[in-house]
N, C-alpha and C positions, 0 to 999 in steps of 0.2 A: 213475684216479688218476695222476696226474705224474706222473712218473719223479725218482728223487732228485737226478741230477745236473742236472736241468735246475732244481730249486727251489732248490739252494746256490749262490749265488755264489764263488766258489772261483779261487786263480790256481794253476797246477802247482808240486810243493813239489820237483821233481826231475826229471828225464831217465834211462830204461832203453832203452841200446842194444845191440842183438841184433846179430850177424852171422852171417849164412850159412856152412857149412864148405864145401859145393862152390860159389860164387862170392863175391866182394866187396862184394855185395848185403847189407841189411838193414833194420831195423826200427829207427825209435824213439817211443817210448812216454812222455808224462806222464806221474809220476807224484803221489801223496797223498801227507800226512805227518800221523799222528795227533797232534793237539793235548797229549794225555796221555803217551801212552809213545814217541813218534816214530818210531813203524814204518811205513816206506813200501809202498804197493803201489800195481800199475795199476788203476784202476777200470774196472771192467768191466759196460757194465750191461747188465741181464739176468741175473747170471750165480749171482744168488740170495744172493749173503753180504750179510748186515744191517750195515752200517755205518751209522752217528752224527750227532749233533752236539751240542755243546756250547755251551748257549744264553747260559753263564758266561762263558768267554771266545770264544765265536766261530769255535770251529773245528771242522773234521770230527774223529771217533774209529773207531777200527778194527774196533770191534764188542766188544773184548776186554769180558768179566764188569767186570774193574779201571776200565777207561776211559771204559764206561758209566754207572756209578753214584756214580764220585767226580770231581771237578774239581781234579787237579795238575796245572796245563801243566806242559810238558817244558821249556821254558823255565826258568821257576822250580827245577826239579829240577836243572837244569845246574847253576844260580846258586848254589844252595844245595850243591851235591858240590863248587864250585871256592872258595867259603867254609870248607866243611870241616863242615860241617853236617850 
């Protein structure tokens, strides 16, 4: 079976940069953004967490119970808290 990151097309929702404490050396890392609750993480594959997709609107989810089985982008949720909704 494919692997999941190679079946989504996907662009990076974010940047995580690490740095070294013994030199000026480091890391930086794409990251995800779940379509539902907008939690980022680096995708890691292989590393066994069941993340998503959302065939509603079109975007990855983070695995969470909430985000798998219901459709509120996070979007919408913004929209709706700076409404007052």
């Amino acid at each position: 079976m494919a692997h999941f990151n190679r079946l989504v097309p996907r662009r990076a929702a974010g940047h995580l940069e690490t740095t070294h404490l013994d030199d000026d050396k480091g890391d930086v890392f794409d990251t995800l953004q779940c379509a539902h609750c907008g939690a980022h993480w680096v995708p890691i594959p292989g590393s066994g967490r069941a993340r998503g997709f959302c065939l509603s609107c079109d975007g990855v989810t983070c695995g969470q119970r909430p985000c798998e089985t219901r459709c509120v982008p996070y979007e919408k949720m913004i929209e709706d808290a700076e409404r007052g909704g």
